[in-house]
Each structure stands twice: as C-alpha cells, then as structure tokens.
C-alpha positions in Angstrom: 58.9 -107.8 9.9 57.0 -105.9 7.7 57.6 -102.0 6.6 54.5 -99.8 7.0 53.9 -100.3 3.1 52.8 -103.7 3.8 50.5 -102.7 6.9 47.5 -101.3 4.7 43.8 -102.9 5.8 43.4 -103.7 2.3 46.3 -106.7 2.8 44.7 -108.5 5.7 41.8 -108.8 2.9 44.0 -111.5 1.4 46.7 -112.6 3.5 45.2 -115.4 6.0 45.4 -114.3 9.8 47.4 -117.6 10.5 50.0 -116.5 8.1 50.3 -113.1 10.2 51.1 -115.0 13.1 54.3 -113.2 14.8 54.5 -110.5 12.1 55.6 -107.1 13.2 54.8 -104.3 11.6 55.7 -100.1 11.7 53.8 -97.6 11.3 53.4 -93.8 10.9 50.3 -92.6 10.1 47.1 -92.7 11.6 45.0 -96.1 10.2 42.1 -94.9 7.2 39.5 -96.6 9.0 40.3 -94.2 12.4 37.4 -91.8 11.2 36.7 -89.9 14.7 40.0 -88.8 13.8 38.9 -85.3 12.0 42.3 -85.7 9.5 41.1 -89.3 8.6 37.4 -87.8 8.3 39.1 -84.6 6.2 41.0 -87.2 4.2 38.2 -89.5 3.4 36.1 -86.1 2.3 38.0 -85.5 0.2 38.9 -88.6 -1.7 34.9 -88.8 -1.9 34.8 -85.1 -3.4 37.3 -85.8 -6.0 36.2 -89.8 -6.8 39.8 -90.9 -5.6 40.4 -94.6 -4.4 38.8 -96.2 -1.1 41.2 -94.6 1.2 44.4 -96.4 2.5 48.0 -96.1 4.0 48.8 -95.1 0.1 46.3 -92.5 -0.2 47.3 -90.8 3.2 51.2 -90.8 2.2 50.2 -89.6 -1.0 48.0 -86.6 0.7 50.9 -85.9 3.1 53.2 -85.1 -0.1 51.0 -83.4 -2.0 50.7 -81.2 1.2 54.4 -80.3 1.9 54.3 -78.8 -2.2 
C-alpha cells in the first residue's frame, strides 16, 4: 500500500514495474501529465512562467496550499 506521496510519475522512473506488482496506491489530485485538464494545463503554465520544477504530485499539493493563503 502506498500513500499518494509515493504515487508521483517521477517514481515509476526508478522503481521496476515487476516490483509494483499488487501495489495499491491513493490518490487525490488530478495526475501532472492529465493536460486536457485546464487546472493541470494552468498549473504547468505557470511553473513554466516562474522556472519552477517539472511538474508533479509535489508541485500540485504545493499549489493547492499556496492557494488556500
């Protein structure tokens, strides 16, 4: 079982597909790489605009709190 920290696209870049075998996973937000999705699109804009990191699951929780201030 893995919490939705685990779940970013950037681990399945390093962890082997075999060794995901049977893993379950959560998950909250909608996936970075969704980008018909005009908040993903809105999201990636902006981390373009402001030369932030390749977005992710971190990125989007870190949008989503800078939001509710």
């Amino acid at each position: 079982m893995l919490s939705y920290v685990n779940t970013d696209p950037v681990m399945f870049e390093y962890v082997s597909p075999e060794a995901m075998e049977g893993v379950l996973a959560t998950g909250y937000l909608t996936p970075p790489d969704r980008t018909a999705d005009p908040a993903i699109a809105r999201h990636r804009q902006i981390m373009a605009d402001h030369d932030g990191p390749q977005p992710s699951n971190y990125s989007l929780y870190g949008q989503a709190l800078a939001r509710q201030w």
